[in-house]
NUFI-118442 format. One line per field, with one value per residue (C-alpha): residue number from 1; residue in one letter; x, y, z. Coordinates in nm, 2 decimals, padded with zeros to 4 digits, always signed. Layout:
BEGIN
i <- NUM / ... $
aa <- A / ... $
X <- X / ... $
Y <- Y / ... $
Z <- Z / ... $
# end
This chain:
BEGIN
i <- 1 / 2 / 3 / 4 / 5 / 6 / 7 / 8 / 9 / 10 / 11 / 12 / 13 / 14 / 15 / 16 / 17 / 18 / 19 / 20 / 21 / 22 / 23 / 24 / 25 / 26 / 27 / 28 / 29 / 30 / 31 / 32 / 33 / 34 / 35 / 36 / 37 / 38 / 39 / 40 / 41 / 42 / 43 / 44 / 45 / 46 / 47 / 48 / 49 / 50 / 51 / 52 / 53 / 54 / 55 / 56 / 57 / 58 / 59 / 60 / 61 / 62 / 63 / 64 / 65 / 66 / 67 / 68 / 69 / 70 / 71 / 72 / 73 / 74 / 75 / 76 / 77 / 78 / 79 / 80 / 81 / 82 / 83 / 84 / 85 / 86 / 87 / 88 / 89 / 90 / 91 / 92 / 93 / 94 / 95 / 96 / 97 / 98 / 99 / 100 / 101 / 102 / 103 / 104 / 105 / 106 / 107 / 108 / 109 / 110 / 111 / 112 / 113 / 114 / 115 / 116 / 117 / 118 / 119 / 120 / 121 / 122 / 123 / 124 / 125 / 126 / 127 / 128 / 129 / 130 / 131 / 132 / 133 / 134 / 135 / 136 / 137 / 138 / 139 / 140 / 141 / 142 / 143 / 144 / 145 / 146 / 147 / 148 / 149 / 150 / 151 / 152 / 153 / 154 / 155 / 156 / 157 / 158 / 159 / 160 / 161 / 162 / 163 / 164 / 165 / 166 / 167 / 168 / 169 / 170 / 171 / 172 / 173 / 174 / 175 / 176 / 177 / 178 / 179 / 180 / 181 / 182 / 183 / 184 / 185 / 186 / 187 / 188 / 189 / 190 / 191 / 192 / 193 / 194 / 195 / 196 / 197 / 198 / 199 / 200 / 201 / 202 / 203 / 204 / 205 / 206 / 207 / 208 / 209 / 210 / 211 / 212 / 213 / 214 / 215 / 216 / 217 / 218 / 219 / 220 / 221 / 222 / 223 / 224 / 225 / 226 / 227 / 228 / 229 / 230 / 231 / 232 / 233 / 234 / 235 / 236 / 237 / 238 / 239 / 240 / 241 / 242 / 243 / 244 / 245 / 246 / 247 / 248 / 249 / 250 / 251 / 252 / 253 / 254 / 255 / 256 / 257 / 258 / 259 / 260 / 261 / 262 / 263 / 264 / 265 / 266 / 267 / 268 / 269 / 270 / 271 / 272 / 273 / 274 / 275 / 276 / 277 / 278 / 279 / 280 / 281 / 282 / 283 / 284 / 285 / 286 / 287 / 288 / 289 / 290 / 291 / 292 / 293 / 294 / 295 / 296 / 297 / 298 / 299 / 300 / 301 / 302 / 303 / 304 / 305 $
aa <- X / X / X / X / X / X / X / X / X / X / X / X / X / X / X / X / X / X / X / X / X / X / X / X / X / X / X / X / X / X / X / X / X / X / X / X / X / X / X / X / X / X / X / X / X / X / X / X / X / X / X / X / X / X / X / X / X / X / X / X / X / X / X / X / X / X / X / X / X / X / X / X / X / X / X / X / X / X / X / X / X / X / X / X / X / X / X / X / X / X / X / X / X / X / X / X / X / X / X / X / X / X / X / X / X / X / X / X / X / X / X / X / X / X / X / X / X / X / X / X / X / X / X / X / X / X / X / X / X / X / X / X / X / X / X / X / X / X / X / X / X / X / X / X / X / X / X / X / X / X / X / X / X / X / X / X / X / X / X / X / X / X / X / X / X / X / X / X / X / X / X / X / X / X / X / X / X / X / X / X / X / X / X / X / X / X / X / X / X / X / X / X / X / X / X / X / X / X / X / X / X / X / X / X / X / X / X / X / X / X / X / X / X / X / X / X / X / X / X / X / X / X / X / X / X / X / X / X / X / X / X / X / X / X / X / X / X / X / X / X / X / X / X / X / X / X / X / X / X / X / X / X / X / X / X / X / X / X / X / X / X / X / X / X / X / X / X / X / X / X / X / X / X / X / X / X / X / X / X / X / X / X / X / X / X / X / X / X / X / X / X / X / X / X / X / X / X / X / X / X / X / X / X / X / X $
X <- +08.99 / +08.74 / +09.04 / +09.35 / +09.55 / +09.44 / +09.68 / +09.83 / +10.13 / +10.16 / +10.52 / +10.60 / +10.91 / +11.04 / +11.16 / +11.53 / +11.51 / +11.45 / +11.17 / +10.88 / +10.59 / +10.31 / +10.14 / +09.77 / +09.50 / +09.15 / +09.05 / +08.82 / +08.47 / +08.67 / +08.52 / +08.88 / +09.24 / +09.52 / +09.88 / +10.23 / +10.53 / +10.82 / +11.16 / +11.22 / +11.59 / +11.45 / +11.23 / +11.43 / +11.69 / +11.37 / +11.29 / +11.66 / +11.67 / +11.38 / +11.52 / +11.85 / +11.66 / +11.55 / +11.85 / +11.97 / +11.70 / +11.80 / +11.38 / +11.22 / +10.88 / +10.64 / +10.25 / +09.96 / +09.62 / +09.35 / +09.04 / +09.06 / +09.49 / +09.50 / +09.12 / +08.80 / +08.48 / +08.19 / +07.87 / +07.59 / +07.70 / +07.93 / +08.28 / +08.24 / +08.23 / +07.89 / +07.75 / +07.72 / +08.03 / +08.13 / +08.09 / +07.84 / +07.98 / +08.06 / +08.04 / +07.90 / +07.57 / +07.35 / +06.99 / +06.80 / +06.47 / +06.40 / +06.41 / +06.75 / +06.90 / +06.74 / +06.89 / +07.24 / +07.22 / +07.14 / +07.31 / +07.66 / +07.76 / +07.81 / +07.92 / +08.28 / +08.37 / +08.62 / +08.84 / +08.75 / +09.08 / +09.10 / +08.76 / +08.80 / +08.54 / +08.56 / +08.49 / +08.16 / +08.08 / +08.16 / +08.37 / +08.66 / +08.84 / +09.21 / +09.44 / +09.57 / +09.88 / +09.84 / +09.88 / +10.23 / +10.33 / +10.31 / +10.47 / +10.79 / +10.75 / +10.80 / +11.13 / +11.24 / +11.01 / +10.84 / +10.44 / +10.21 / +09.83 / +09.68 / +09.30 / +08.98 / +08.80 / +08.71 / +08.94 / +08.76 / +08.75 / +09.13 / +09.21 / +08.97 / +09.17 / +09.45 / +09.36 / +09.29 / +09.67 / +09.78 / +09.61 / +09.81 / +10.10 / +10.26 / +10.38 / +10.18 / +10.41 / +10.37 / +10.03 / +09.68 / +09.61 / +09.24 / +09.20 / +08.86 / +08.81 / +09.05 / +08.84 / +08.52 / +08.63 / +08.76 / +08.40 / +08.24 / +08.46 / +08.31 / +08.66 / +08.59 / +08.92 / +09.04 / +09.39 / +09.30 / +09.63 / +09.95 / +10.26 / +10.37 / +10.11 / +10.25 / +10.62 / +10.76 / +11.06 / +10.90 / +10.89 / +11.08 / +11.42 / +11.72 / +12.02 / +12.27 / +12.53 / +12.51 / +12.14 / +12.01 / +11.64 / +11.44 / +11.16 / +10.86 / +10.69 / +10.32 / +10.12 / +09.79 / +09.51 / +09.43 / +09.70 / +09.53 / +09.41 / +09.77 / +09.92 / +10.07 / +10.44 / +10.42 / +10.33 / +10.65 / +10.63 / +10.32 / +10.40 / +10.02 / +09.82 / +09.55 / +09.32 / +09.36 / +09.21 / +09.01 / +09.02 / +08.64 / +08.69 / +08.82 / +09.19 / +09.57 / +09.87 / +10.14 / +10.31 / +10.57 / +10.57 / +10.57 / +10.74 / +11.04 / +11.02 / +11.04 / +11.34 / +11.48 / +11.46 / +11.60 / +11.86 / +12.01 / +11.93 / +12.13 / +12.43 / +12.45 / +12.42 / +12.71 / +12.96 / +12.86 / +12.89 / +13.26 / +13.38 / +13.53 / +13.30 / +13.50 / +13.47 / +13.09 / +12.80 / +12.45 / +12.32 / +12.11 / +11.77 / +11.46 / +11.24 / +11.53 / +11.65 / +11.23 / +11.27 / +11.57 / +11.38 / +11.10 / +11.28 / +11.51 / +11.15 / +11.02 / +11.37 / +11.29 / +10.98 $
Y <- +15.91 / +15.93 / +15.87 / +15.81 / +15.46 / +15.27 / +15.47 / +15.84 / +16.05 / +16.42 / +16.57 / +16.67 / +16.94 / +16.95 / +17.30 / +17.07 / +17.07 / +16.68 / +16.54 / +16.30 / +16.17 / +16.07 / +15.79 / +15.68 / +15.40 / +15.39 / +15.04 / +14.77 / +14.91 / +15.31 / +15.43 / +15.46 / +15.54 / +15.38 / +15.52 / +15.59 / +15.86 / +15.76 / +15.98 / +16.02 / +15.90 / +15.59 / +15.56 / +15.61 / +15.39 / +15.12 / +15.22 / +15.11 / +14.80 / +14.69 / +14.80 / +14.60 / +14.31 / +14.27 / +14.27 / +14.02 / +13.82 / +13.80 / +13.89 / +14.14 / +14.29 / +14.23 / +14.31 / +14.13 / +14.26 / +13.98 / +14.06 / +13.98 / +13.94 / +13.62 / +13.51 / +13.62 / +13.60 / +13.37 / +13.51 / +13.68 / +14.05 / +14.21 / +14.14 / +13.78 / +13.45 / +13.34 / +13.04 / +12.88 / +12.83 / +12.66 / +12.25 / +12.03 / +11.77 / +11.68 / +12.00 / +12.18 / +12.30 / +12.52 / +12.58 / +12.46 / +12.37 / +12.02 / +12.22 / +12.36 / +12.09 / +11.92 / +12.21 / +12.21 / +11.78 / +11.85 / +12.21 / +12.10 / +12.41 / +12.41 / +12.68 / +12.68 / +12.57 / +12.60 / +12.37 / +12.25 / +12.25 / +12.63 / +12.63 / +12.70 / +12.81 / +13.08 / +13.08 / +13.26 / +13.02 / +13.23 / +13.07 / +13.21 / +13.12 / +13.11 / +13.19 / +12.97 / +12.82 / +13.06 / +12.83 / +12.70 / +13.07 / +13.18 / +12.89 / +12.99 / +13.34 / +13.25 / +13.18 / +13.47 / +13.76 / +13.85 / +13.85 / +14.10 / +14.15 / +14.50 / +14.45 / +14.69 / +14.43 / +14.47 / +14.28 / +13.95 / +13.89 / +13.93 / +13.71 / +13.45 / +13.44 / +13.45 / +13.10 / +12.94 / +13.05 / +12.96 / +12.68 / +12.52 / +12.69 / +12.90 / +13.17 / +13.51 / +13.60 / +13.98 / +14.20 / +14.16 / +14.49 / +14.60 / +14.94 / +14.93 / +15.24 / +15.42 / +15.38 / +15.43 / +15.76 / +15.90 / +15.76 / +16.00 / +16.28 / +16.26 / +16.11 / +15.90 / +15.69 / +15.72 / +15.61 / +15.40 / +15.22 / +15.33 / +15.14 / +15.39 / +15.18 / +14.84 / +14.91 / +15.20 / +15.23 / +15.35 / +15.74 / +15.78 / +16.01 / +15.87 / +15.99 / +15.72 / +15.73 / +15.37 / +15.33 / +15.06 / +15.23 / +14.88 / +14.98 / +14.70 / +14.58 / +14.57 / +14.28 / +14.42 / +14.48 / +14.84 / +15.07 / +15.39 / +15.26 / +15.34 / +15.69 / +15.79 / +15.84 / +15.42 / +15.36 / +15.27 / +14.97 / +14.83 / +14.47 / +14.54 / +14.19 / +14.15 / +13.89 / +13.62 / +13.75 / +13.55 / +13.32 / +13.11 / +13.18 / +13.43 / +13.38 / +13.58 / +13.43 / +13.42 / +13.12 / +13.18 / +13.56 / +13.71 / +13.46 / +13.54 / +13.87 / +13.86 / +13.61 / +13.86 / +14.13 / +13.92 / +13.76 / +14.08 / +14.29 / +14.13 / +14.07 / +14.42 / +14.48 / +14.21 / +14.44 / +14.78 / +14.69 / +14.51 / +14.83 / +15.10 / +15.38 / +15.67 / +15.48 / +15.38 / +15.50 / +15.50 / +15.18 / +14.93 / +15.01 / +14.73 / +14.95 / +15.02 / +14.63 / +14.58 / +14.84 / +14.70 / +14.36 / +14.50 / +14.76 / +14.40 / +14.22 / +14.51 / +14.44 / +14.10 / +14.10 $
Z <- +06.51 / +06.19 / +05.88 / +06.09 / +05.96 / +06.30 / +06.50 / +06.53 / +06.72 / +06.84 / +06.81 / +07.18 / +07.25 / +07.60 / +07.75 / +07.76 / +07.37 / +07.37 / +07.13 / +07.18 / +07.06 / +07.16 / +07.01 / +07.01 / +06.89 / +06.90 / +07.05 / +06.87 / +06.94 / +06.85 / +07.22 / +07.42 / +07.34 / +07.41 / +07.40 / +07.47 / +07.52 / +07.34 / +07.33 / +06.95 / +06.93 / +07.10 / +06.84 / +06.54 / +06.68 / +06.70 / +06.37 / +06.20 / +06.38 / +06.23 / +05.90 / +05.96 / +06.12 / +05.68 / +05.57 / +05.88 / +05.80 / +05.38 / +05.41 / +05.16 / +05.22 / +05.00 / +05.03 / +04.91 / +04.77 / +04.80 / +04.63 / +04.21 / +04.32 / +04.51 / +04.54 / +04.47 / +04.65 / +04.52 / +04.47 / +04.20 / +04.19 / +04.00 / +04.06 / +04.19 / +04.07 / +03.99 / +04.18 / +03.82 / +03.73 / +04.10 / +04.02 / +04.12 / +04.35 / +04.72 / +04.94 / +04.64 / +04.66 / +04.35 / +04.36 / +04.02 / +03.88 / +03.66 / +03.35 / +03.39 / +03.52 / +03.20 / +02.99 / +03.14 / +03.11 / +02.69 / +02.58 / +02.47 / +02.49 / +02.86 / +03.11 / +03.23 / +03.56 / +03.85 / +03.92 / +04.24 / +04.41 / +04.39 / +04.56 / +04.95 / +05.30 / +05.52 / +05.84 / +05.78 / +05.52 / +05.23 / +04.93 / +04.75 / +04.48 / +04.52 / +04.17 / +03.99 / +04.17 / +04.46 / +04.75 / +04.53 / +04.46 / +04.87 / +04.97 / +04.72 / +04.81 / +05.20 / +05.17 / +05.02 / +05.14 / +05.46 / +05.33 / +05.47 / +05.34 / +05.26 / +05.20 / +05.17 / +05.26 / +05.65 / +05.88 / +06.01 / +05.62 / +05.59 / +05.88 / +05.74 / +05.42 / +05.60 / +05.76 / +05.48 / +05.36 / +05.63 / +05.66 / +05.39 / +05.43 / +05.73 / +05.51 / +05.59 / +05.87 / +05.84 / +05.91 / +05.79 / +05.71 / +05.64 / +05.55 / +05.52 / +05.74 / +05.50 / +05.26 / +05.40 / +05.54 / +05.21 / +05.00 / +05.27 / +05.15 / +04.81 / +04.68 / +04.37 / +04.34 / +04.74 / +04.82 / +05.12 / +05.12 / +05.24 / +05.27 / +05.60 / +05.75 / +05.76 / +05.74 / +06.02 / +05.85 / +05.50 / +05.44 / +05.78 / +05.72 / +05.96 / +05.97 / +05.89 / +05.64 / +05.58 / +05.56 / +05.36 / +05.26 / +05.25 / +04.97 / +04.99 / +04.71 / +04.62 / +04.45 / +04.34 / +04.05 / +04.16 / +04.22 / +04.21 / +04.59 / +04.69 / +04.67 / +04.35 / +04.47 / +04.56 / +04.25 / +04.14 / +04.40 / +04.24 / +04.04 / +03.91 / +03.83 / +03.58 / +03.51 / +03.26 / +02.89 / +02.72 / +03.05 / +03.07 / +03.45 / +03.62 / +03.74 / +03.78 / +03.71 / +03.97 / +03.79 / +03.63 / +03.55 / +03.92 / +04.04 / +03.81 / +03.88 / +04.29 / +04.21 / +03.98 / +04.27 / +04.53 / +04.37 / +04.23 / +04.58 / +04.78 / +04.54 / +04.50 / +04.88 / +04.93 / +04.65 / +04.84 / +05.17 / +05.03 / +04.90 / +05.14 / +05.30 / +05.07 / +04.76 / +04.77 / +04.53 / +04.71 / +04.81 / +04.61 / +04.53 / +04.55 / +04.32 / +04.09 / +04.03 / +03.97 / +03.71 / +03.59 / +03.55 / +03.37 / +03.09 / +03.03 / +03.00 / +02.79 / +02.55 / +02.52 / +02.39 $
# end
């Protein structure tokens, strides 16, 4: 199973022409398979239904990144937060001798801190930091989109950050994706900048051909600061985060730029979808397009500017 996204099917063609497939997992400790036969019409029909069930559901998908997009780990190596700039105070903890603690009390020109409210324990007892307004952002975004998490980082991690979410809100409904395997398979390949994400790994219906003349292609979107980690033909999903410039700490803003943009999307998605599916069958143009109302959005940001 070395490479496969968690799970994989064989094409199966009876002598009766009908099609199945056969789909399998490798369990936790990757020792046994598990699987099923599923006829392919059955499947495809399961497939749609889960499509429609968005569009039922006034729902889009939209996938999270978490490391340096929504949080980012504490700690004294590169691309984490360094223990001096977390606070001192109650449930805070730093190591120091007298004379630093002397220096730090005198130096005026102090080290920036965190705030503390963005400050929040794992499980494990690591600390992440959340962005700015993050816990505010999902808690909008809930209402509008159905959240999953994509993550390299390996899955007890996700669902740890996923608690703490959660914790505060009840708005990751979706998957908590790790595809830390993903990547780890294609580092051993040599590969320097692997694609270890793949949206046809959260969403069955994405990348899958059914034929339906009035299909509704449901195209997710992507919140993340890395998007050569997904394949180059999803690129064009990608809303791609940066950090703050010039910001003492590190930190991503969700408010009010993202924000506008997923209400944007939404807003303009399903008023489109509402004047298509009101116009008659011979008279109708394809159907709206998530990716192009984001692109929409951003040439009329561009214009602005």
């Amino acid at each position: 199973m070395a490479g496969f996204r968690q799970s994989t099917y064989i094409k199966l063609k009876c002598e009766d022409t009908s099609e199945w497939e056969l789909h399998l997992r490798a369990s936790s400790e990757r020792k046994n398979l598990f699987g099923y036969l599923i006829r392919r019409d059955d499947l495809l029909q399961a497939i749609a239904d889960s499509e429609t069930q968005v569009l039922v559901s006034r729902k889009l998908p939209l996938v999270l990144d978490l490391d340096d997009t929504m949080v980012r780990v504490v700690g004294n190596t590169e691309r984490y937060i360094p223990e001096d700039q977390l606070p001192l105070g109650k449930g805070t903890f730093q190591y120091c001798t007298a004379d630093h603690l002397f220096s730090s009390l005198t130096d005026k020109k102090t080290k920036p801190t965190v705030d503390p409210t963005r400050i929040r324990y794992l499980r494990d007892g690591r600390r992440i930091v959340l962005a700015e307004h993050a816990l505010e952002f999902l808690a909008w975004a809930e209402q509008f989109y159905d959240i999953c998490i994509c993550s390299i980082g390996d899955q007890d991690y996700v669902h740890q950050v996923v608690q703490v979410f959660n914790d505060a809100h009840h708005c990751i409904r979706g998957i908590s994706y790790s595809a830390r395997s993903e990547y780890d398979h294609h580092v051993r390949l040599g590969r320097r900048q692997p694609a270890a994400k793949d949206l046809r790994s959260l969403y069955p219906y994405y990348g899958v051909q059914i034929p339906n003349a009035n299909r509704v292609p449901i195209e997710p979107l992507i919140i993340d600061d890395t998007p050569n980690v997904w394949p180059t033909e999803q690129h064009d999903n990608i809303i791609h985060v940066t950090p703050v410039q010039g910001a003492p700490v590190w930190n991503v803003k969700l408010l009010p730029a993202v924000k506008q943009c997923l209400e944007y999307v939404h807003h303009a998605f399903f008023h489109e979808l509402a004047v298509w599916e009101g116009t008659s069958p011979a008279d109708r143009g394809p159907p709206p397009s998530i990716i192009a109302i984001y692109k929409r959005f951003l040439r009329r940001e561009v214009f602005r500017m």
